[in-house]
N, C-alpha and C positions, 0 to 999 in steps of 0.2 A: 611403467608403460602399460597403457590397455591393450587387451588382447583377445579380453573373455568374449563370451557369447551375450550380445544382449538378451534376457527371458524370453521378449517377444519371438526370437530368431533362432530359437532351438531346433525347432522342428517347421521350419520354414517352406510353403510352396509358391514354387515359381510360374507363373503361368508366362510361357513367350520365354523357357529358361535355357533355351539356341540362342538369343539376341547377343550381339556384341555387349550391350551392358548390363542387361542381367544376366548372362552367364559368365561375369567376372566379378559379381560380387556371389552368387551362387558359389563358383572355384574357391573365393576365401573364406567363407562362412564354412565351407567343407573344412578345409587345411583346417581350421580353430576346432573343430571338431564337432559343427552341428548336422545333424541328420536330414539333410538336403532331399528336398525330391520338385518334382514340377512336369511340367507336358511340353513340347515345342510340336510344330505342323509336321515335319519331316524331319526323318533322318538326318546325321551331319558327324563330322568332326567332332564340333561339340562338344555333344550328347556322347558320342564317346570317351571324351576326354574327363566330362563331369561323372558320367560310371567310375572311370578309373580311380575316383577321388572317393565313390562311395557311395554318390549320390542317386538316384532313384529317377528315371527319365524314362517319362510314357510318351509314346508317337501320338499326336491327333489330341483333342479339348474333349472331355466328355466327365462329367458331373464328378463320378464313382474313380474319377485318379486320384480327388482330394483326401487327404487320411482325415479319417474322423477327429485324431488327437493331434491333426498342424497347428503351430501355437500363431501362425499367420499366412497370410497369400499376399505373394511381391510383386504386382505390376509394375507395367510402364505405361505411360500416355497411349501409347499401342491398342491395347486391349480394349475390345469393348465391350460395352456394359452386356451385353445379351449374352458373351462369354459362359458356356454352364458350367466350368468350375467358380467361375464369379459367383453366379448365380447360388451354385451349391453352397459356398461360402457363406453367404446369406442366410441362406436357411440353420446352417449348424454356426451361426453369430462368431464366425471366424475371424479376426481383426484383417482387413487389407489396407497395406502396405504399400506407397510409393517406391517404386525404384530410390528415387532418390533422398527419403527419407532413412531407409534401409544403406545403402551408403554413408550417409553421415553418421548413422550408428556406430557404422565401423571404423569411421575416423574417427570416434570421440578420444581424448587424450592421447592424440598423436600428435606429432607437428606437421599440422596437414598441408601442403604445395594444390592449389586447386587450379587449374590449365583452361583458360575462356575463348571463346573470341568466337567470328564465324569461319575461321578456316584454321586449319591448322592444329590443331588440340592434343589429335593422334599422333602426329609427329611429336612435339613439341612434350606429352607428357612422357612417351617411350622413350625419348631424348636422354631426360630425368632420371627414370626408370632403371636404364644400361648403365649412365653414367656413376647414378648412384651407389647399385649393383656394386661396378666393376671398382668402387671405394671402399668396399667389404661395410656399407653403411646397413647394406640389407635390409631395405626400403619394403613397405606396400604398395603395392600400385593397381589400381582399376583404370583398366584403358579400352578404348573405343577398338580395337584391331589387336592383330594379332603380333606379338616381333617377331623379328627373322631370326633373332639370336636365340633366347627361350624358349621361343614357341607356342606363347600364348598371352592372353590379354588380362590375366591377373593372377597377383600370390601374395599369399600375408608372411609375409616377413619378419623377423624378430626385432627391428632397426626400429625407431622409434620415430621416421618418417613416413607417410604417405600420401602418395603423391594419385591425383584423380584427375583424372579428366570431368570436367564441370560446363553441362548439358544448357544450353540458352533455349534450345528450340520451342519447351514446354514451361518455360521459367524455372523447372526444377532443382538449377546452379545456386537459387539462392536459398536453399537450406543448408547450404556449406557454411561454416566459420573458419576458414582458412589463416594459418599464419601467416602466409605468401598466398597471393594471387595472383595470378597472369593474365591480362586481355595484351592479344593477340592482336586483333582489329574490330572494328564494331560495323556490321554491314546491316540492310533488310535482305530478310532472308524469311524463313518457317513462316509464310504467308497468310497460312488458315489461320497462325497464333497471335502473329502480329501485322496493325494494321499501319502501320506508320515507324518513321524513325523515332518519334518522341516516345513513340514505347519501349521501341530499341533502346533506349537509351534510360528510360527509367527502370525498365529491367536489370540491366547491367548495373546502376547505381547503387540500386539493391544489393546486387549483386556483394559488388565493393566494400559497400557500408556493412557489410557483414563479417568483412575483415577482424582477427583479435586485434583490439587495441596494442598498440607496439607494433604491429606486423606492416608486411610489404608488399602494396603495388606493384608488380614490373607489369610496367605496360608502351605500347610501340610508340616512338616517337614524331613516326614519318606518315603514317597511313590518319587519313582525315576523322574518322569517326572515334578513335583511340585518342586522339588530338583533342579533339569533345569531350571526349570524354573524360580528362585529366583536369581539362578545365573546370568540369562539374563537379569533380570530387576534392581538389585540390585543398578546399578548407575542412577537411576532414582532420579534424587537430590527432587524432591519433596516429593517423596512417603517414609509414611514412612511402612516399613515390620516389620509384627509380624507372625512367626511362632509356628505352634503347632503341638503335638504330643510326640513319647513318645522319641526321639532324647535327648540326655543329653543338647543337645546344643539348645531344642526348648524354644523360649519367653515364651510359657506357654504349661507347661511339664506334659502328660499323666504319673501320678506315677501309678496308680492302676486300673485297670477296673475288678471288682468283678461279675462276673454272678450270677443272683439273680431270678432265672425261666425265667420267661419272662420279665423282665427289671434286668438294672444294675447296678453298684453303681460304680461311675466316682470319682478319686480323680488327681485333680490336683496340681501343685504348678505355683502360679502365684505371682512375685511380690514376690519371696522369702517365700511365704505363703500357707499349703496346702488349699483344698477346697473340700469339697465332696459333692457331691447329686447324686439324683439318673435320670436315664433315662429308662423312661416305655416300653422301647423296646428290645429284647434283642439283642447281638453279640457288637464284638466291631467298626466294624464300624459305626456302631450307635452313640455308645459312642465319636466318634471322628468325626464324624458329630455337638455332642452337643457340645463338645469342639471346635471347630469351631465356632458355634455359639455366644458358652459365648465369646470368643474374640472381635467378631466382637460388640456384646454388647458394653464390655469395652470400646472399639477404639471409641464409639461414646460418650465416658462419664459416661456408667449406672455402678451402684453399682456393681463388681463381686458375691456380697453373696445376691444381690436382684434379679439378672438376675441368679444364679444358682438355687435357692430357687423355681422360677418360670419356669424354662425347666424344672422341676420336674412334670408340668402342663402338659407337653405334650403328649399327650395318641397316636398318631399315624396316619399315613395316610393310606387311601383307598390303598390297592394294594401294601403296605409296610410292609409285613411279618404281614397281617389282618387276623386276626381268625374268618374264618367263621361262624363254630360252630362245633358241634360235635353230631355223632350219633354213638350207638353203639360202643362206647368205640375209637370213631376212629376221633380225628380231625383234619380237614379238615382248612390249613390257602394257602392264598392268597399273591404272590411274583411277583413284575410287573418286576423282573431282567430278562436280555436280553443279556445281553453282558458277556463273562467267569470273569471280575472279580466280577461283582455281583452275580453272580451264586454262585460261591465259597463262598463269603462273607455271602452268606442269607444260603446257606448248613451248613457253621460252625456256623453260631449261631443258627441256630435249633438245630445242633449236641448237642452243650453246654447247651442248655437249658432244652433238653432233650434229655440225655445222652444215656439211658436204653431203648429209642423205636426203632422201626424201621421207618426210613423219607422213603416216599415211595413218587415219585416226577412225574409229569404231566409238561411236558416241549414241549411249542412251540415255535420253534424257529422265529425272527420276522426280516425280510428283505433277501430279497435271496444276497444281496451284503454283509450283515454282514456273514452272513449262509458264504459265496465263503471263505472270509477273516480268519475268527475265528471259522468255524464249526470242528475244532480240537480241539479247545482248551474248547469249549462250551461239547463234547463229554465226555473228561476229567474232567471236572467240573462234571459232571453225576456221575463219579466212587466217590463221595463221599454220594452218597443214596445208601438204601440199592436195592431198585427196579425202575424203571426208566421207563415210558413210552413216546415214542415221536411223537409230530403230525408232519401234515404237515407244510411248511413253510408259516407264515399268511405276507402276500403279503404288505400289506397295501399301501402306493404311487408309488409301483415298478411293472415292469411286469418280466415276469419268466426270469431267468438264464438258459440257456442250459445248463443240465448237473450238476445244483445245486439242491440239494433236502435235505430231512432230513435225508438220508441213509450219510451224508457226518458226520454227527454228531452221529450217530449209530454206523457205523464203528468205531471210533475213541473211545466214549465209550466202545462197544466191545474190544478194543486194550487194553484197560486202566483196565481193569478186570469189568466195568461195567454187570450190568443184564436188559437189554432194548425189548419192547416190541414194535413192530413199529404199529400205528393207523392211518389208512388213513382215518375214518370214526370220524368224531370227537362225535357224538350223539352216538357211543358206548363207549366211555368213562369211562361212569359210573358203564358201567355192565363190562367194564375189569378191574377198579379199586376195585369195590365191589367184585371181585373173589380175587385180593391179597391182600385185606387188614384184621387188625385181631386186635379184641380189643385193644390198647394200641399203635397202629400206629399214625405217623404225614404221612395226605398227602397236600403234598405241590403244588397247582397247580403255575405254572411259566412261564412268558412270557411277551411281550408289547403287546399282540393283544386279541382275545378273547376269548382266555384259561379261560380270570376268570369267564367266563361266567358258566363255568361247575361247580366252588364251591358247588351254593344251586344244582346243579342237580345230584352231588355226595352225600352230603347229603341226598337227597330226596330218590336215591338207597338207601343208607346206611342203612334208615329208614327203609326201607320196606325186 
């Protein structure tokens, strides 16, 4: 089994090494033993967590953080070139590094499980992750969020699995050579990167085609662009394809998804066999997420009633329909969806879970190029709460759109019979939440940026 340190990765800097995925392969290049250091904007969790491990975390970008003797510098698509530890890099001929080259390094001779699709990935690889865990298989895993159960988004393992979560948005999924693969669904999405679905889709082919020879496809049965997608790769003489879902025609067939409050009870047949357990999350994409999962289990060997028995393990990710807490008869859960089919997906399994409240929802929308693309169809998605408030658009590696805002997403809900509230002030928030909420409410805050920030500060009104 591989383990070492690749040369380049000895003395590794991370520039951006707060981000959800490079500071989960920063976490296991530490555990292996190499002398981690990097800068992130601010303060965090983190940054604390990566100290703890060893490693070396300056606040703020500035030339003189980079060690004269780093054997490399780890970006992401993030970073940009005028960066001055970039820059500094430059001058003392430092190798830089992909994120995601830098990943695959460290899956080299493993049996690596890679997690695709436009939605779902974070679930679906932490799925993995717990399940595998909880089989004493003692996995790797690089994941996009945090779990609820470890408490964190990566650890190198001694198991001779790992498992990643595998990025479409910069194309950088296809430097993986996975033994298993996963697409999830194939949507347009990351707008600035891709201009069309035929790229969506030669991305992802890529993707595929990078599969080890012998290895497994699990990809969805039901969802249209996955459907394309199998048809595209289907003569791939190596690979072999196992689909799922609830398709009559899926390898391993969703018979029943029971909603059960806040988790569900999954029955499949597999192997001409049913199989039930339960998933601690509610809705069914969830549920088809775990299903997902237990496939890619089986494809590498493991028991289906060992590896179903143990996703029953898995209690949930940071920012994955996370229950804050509740004050005043009114709680308050946490949704990191961004894009209209996530939106829809986390509305109806609140709906289901709780049939009888009123879901009163806190939506910021996150990229002014997603906002241009889908701020209709994100609108739309809104007319399924009962009360609706919307921030501004949180920017994150973009600079403004003329002419893009959040009234593009208001309007549309307005059209759609939505009731939306527009907040330009995010720190009133909680005193426009606390005016419509009312014992026996779900408010749901939603977004990729830092919406979630307000959860404990709706609560804290709530309280008072």
């Amino acid at each position: 089994m591989a383990s070492a340190i690749p040369t380049a990765m000895e003395r590794p800097h991370f520039i951006g090494i707060g981000g959800a995925g490079m500071s989960g392969i920063a976490k296991i290049l530490a555990q292996r033993g190499a002398e981690v250091a990097g800068s992130d904007a601010k303060e965090s969790a983190t940054a604390e967590a990566l100290r703890a491990l060893g490693a070396t975390v300056h606040i703020g970008h500035a030339a003189g953080h980079l060690a004269d003797d780093a054997t490399c510098v780890v970006v992401s698509s993030a970073i940009r070139a005028d960066n001055p530890e970039l820059t500094r890099a430059a001058e003392l001929s430092v190798p830089v590094v992909h994120r995601s080259d830098a990943l695959a390094s460290l899956m080299g001779g493993l049996r690596a499980i890679a997690v695709a699709g436009t939605h779902g990935k974070t679930t679906t690889t932490s799925m993995l992750a717990v399940a595998l865990t909880e089989l004493g298989l003692d996995p790797s895993y690089a994941i996009g969020g945090d779990l609820e159960g470890p408490g964190t988004n990566a650890r190198h393992g001694e198991g001779d699995i790992f498992v990643a979560e595998a990025d479409e948005s910069d194309r950088s999924f296809q430097k993986y050579d996975p033994e298993v693969a996963i697409v999830l669904n194939v949507e347009l999405d990351h707008h600035a990167n891709y201009a069309s679905m035929d790229e969506i889709y030669d991305s992802f082919e890529t993707f595929v085609g990078k599969v080890r020879p012998g290895g497994t496809l699990v990809i969805a049965a039901d969802q249209p662009g996955a459907v394309e997608l199998t048809q595209r790769v289907r003569d791939l003489s190596s690979l072999n394809v196992v689909t799922y879902g609830e398709s009559g025609t899926a390898d391993v067939r969703v018979h029943k998804v029971t909603p059960r409050g806040l988790t569900s009870e999954v029955t499949v047949v597999l192997n001409g066999k049913f199989l039930t357990f339960t998933v601690s999350v509610p809705g069914r994409h969830y549920a088809h997420n775990a299903v997902a999962a237990l496939a890619a289990g089986v494809a590498l060997g493991i028991p289906a009633h060992n590896l179903a028995s143990a996703l029953g393990k898995y209690t949930g990710v940071k920012r994955r329909l996370q229950l804050k807490g509740e004050a005043k008869g009114v709680q308050v859960i946490d949704s990191y969806a961004h894009h209209p089919t996530e939106m829809t997906a986390d509305l109806e399994a609140m709906r289901g879970a709780a049939a009888d409240a009123r879901l009163l929802v806190v939506f910021q929308p996150h990229l002014f190029s997603r906002t241009q693309e889908l701020g209709k169809e994100m609108g739309q998605a809104l007319a399924l709460a009962d009360l609706s408030v919307v921030l501004d658009i949180y920017p994150a590696r973009e600079d403004p759109v003329p002419g893009v805002t959040s009234e593009l997403i208001i309007d549309a809900a307005r059209a759609a019979g939505a009731t939306v509230t527009a907040v330009h002030d995010k720190e009133t928030v909680p005193d426009v939440v606390a005016g419509m909420a009312a014992p026996g409410d779900l408010v749901l805050t939603m977004g990729a940026g830092d919406v979630t920030d307000l959860g404990p500060a709706i609560l804290a009104r709530l309280s008072n």
